[in-house]
C-alpha positions as CSV (number, residue, x, y, z in Angstrom):
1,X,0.0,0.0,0.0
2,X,1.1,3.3,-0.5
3,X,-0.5,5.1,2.6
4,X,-0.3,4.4,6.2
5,X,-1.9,5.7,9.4
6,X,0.8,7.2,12.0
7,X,0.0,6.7,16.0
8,X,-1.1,10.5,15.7
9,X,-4.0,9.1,12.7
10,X,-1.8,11.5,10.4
11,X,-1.9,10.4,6.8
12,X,2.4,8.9,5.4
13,X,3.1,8.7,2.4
14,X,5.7,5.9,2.3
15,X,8.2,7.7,0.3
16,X,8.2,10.2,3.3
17,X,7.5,8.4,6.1
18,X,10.5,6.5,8.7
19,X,11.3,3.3,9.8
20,X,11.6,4.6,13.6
21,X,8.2,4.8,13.5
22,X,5.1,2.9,13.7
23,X,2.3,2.7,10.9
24,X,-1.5,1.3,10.5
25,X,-3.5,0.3,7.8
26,X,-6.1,3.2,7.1
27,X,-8.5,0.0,6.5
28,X,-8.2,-2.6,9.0
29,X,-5.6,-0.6,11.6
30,X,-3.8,-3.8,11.9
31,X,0.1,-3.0,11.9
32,X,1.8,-2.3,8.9
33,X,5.5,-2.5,7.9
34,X,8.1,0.1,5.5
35,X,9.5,-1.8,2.5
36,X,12.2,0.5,1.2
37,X,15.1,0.0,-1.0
38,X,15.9,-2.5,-3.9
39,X,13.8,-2.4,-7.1
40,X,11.0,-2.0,-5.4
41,X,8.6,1.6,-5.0
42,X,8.3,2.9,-1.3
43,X,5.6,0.9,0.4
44,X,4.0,-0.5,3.3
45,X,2.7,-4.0,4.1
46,X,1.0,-5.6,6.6
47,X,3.4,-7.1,9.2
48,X,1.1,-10.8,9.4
49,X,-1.6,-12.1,6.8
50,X,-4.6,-11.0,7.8
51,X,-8.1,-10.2,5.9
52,X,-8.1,-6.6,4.7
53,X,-11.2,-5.5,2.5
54,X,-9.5,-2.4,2.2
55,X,-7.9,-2.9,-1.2
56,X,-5.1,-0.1,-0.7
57,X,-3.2,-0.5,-3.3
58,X,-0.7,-3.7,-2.5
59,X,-1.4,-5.3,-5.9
60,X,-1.2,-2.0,-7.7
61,X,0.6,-1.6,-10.7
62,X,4.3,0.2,-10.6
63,X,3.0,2.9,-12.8
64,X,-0.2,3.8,-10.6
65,X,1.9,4.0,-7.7
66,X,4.5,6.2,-9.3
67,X,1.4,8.3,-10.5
68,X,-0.4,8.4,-7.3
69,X,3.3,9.6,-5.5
70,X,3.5,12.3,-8.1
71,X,0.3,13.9,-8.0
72,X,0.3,14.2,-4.5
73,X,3.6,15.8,-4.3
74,X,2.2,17.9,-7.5
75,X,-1.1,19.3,-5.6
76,X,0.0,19.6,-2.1
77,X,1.2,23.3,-4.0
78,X,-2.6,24.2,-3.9
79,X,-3.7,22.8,-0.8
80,X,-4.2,20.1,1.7
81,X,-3.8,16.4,0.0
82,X,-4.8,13.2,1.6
83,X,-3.7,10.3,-0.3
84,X,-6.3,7.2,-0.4
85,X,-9.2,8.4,2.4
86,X,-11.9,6.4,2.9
87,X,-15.2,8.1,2.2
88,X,-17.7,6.4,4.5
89,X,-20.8,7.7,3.7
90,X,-20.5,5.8,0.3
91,X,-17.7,3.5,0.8
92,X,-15.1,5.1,-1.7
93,X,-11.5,5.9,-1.4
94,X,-10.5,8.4,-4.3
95,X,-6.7,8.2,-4.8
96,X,-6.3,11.6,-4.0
97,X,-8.6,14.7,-1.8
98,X,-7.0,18.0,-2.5
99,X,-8.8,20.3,-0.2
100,X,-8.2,23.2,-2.1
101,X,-7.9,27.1,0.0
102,X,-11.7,27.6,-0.6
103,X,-11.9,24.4,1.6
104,X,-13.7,23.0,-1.9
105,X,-12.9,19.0,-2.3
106,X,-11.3,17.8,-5.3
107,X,-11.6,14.0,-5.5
108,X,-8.3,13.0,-8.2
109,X,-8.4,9.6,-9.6
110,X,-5.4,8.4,-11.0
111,X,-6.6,6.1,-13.6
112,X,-4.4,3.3,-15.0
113,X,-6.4,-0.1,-15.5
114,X,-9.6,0.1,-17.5
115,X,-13.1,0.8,-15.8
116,X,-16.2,0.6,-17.2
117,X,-18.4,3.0,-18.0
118,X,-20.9,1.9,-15.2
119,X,-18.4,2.0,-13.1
120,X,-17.2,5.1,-13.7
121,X,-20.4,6.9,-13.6
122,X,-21.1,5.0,-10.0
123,X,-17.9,6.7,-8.6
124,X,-18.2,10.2,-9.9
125,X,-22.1,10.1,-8.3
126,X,-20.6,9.5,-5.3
127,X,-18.3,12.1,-5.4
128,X,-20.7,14.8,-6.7
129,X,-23.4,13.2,-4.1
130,X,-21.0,14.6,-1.3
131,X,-19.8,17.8,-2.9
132,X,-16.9,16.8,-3.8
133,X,-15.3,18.1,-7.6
134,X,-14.1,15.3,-9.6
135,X,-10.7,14.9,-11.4
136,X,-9.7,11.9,-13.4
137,X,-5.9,11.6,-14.6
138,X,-5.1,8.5,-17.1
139,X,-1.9,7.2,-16.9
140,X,0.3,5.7,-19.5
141,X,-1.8,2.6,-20.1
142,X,-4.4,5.0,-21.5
143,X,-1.9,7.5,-23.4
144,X,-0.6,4.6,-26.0
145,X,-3.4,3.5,-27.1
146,X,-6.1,4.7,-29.6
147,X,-8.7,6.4,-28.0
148,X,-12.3,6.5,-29.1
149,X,-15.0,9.2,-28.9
150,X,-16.8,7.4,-26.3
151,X,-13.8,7.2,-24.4
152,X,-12.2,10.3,-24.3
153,X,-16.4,11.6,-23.3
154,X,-16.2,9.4,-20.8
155,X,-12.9,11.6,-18.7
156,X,-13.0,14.6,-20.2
157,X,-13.6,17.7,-18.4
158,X,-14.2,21.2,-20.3
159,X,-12.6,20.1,-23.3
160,X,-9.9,18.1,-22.1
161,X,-8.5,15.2,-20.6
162,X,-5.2,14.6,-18.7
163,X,-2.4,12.2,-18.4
164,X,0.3,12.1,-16.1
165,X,3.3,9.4,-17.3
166,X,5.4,8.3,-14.5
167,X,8.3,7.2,-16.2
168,X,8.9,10.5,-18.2
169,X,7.4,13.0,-15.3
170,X,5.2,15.0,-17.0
171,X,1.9,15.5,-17.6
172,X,0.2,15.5,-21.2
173,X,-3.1,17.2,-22.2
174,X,-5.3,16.7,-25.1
175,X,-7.6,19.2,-26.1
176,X,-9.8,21.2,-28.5
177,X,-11.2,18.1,-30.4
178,X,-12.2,17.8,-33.8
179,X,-13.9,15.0,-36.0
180,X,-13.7,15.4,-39.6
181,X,-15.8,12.7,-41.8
182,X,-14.3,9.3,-41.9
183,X,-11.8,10.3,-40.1
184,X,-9.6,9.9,-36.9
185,X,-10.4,12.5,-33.5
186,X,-7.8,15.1,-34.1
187,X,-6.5,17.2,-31.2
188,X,-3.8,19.5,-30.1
189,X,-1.2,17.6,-27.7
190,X,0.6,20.2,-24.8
191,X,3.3,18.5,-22.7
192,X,3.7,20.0,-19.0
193,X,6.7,19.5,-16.7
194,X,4.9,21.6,-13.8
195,X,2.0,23.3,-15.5
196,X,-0.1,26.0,-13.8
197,X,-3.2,24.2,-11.8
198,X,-5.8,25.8,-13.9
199,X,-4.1,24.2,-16.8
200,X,-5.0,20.9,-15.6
201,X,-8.4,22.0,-14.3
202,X,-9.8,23.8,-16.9
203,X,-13.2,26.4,-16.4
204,X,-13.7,27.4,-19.9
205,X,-15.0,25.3,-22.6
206,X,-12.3,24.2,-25.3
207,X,-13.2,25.4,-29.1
208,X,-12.2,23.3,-32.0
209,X,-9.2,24.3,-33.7
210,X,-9.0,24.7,-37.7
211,X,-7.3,22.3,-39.2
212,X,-7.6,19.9,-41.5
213,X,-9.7,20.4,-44.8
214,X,-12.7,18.0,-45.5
215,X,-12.5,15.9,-49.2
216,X,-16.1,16.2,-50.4
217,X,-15.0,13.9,-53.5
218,X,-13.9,11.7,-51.1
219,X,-16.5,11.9,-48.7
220,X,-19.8,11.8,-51.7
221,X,-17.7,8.3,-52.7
222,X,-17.7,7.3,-48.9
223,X,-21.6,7.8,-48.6
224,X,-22.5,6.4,-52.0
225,X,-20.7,3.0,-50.7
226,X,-22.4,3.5,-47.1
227,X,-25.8,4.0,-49.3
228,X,-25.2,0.8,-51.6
229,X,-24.0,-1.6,-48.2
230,X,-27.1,-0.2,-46.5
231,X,-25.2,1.0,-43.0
232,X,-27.2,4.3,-43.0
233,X,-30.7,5.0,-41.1
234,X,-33.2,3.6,-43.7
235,X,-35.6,6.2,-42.1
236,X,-33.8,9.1,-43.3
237,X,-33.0,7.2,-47.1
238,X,-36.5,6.7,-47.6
239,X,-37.3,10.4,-46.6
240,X,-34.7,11.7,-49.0
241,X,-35.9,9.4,-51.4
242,X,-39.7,10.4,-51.1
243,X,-38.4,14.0,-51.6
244,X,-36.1,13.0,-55.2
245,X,-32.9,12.8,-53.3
246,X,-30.2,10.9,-53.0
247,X,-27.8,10.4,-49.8
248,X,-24.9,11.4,-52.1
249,X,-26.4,14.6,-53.2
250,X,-26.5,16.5,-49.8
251,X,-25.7,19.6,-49.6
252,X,-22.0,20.3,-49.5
253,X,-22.0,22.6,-46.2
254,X,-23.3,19.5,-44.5
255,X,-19.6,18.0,-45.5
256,X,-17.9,21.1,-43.7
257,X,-18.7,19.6,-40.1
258,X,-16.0,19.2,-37.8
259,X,-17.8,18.7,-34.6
260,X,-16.5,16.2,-31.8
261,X,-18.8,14.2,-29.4
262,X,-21.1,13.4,-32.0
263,X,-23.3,9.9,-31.6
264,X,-23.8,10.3,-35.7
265,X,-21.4,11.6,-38.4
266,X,-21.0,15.2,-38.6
267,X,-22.8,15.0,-42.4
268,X,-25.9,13.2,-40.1
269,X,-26.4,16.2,-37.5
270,X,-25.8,19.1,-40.3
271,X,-28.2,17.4,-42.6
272,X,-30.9,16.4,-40.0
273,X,-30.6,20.0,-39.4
274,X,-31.4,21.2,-42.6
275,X,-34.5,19.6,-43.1
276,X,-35.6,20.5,-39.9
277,X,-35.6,24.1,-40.9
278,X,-36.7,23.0,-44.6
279,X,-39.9,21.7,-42.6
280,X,-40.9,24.7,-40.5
281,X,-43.9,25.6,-42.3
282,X,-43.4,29.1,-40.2
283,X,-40.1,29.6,-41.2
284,X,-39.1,30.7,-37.7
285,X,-38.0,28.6,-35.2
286,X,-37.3,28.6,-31.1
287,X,-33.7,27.9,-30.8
288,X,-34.1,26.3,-27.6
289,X,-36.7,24.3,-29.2
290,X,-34.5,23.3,-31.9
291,X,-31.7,22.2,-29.7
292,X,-34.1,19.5,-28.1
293,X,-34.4,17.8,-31.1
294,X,-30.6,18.2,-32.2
295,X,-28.9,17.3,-28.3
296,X,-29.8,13.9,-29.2
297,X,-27.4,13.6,-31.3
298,X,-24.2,14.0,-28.9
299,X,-22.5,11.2,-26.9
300,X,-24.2,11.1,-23.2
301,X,-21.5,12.1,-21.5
302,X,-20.4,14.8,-23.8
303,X,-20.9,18.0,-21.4
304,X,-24.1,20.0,-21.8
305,X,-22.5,23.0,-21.9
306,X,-20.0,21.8,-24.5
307,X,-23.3,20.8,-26.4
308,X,-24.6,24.6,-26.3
309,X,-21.2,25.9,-27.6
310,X,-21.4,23.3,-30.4
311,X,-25.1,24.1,-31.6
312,X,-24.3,27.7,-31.2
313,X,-21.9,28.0,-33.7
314,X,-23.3,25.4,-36.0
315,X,-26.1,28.1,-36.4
316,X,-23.4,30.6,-37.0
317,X,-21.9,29.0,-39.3
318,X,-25.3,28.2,-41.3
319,X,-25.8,32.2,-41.0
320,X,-22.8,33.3,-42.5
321,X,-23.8,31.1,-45.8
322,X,-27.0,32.9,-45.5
323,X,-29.1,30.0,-44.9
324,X,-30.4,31.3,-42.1
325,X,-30.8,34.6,-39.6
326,X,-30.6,34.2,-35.8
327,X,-32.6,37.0,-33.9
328,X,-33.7,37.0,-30.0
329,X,-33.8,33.5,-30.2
330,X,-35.3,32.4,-33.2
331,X,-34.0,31.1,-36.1
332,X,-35.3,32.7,-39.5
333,X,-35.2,30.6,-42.5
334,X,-33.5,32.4,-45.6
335,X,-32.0,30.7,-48.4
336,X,-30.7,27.0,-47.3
337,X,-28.0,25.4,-48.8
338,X,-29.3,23.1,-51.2
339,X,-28.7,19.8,-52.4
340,X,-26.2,18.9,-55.5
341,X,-27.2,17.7,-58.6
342,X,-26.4,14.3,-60.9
């Protein structure tokens, strides 16, 4: 285990703490014993085998203990860390509790193994359930391997998701997301040696970042094969089909899509959107009524704010074409982009 209980109930790290003096397991309070030295990370073991539920750590891996020694000595800058303390009321123990100088808890997971999603959300409603602020930091495990829309959802916060390698000391963030059509999640990559803590825990909501340029040959060829192996909603053929349209004909603005956190291809969303407006026999439209029918379309766990950001400047974007006009609210049909011919 990583953590031990003094005879004072004060919180050692094992990589600070001394043989001269005795330790407990936070779990069971049965004695517990340094290991120092060799090839092995600072850590403490119970001195006899007994039956700890408490789980703290002794089969962890070499790289989430390294992790979990690093962030500590990382956030103890910005206020008062406890490494692994058990949270009674729902039977948790977050790797980390940064009690920040507001007093404001910041539960820090250091994840290295994979968890499901489940499980995940089960943890972070705990958390939130007390108050606490929820940080999750993926370790090398996660950094090397491809990572998927659902995925990177799943940890990201405000854009953005962390990593902290042990074994090159530095910490690693991916943000402002993009998704281009049939292809991979692009991102921009910052590596930190000791970055600023609001660089880690971003407020603001991350914008996509232009690059990258959509081939709409390319991408008409992709949907004429997705059209002829029938892997597109057969709702939505059928409707374009009713009106004398073909999948491969849509409008070329609903190529220009970039989005991230989308459930559907960016084409899908920009289309669906366009013959929502097409159908308003007013012509006008509630934004916030319009954005019911179009959050659907976003990962779950894709922030709701993030969601607002996205839908707001999709409608900007249709407005500088001239599609549409976006007053007090509403949206005002004008002159939509329309659909390609043979």
């Amino acid at each position: 285990m990583l953590i031990a209980v003094s005879q004072t109930n004060e919180y050692y790290p094992a990589s600070r703490a001394s043989k001269k003096e005795k330790y407990f397991c936070p779990a069971c309070r049965q004695g517990v014993v340094l290991r120092r030295g060799g090839h092995n990370v600072d850590h403490f073991a119970h001195q006899s085998k007994v039956t700890c539920t408490g789980g703290l750590a002794e089969g962890e891996s070499l790289n989430h203990l390294l992790g979990k020694i690093a962030l500590a000595e990382y956030y103890q800058k910005y206020g008062k860390v406890q490494i692994e303390p058990i949270l009674g009321k729902i039977q948790q123990r977050p790797d980390l509790v940064l009690r920040r100088l507001d007093n404001s808890p910041l539960a820090i997971e250091y994840q290295c193994s994979p968890l499901g999603a489940q499980r995940l959300a089960e943890r972070n409603f705990g958390y939130q359930s007390l108050g606490y602020d929820v940080l999750w930091v993926l370790g090398p495990e996660y950094y090397h391997r491809h990572l998927s829309t659902a995925l990177i959802c799943r940890y990201w916060r405000n854009g953005q998701i962390c990593f902290y390698l042990p074994k090159e000391k530095h910490f690693v963030v991916f943000s402002n997301f993009y998704k281009i059509d049939f292809q991979r999640v692009r991102f921009h990559r910052q590596i930190f040696a000791n970055p600023a803590f609001e660089q880690l825990i971003p407020t603001m909501v991350s914008g996509p970042i232009d690059e990258g340029t959509p081939d709409f040959v390319r991408q008409r060829a992709k949907l004429t094969l997705l059209l002829a192996q029938k892997r597109v909603d057969v709702d939505l053929v059928a409707y374009l089909y009713q009106k004398g349209w073909r999948l491969d004909q849509i409008p070329t603005w609903c190529l220009l899509g970039r989005q991230f956190g989308l459930v559907v291809p960016n084409w899908h969303l920009r289309l669906v959107l366009i013959l929502l407006l097409m159908n308003s026999a007013k012509k006008c439209l509630a934004i916030s009524a319009l954005n019911q029918r179009l959050e659907r379309y976003f990962h779950p766990n894709y922030q709701k704010d993030c969601r607002q950001v996205a839908l707001v400047n999709l409608y900007q974007e249709l407005e500088k074409v001239g599609g549409i006009k976006v007053i007090d609210g509403q949206i005002i049909v004008k002159k939509l982009p329309s659909f390609v011919s043979e």
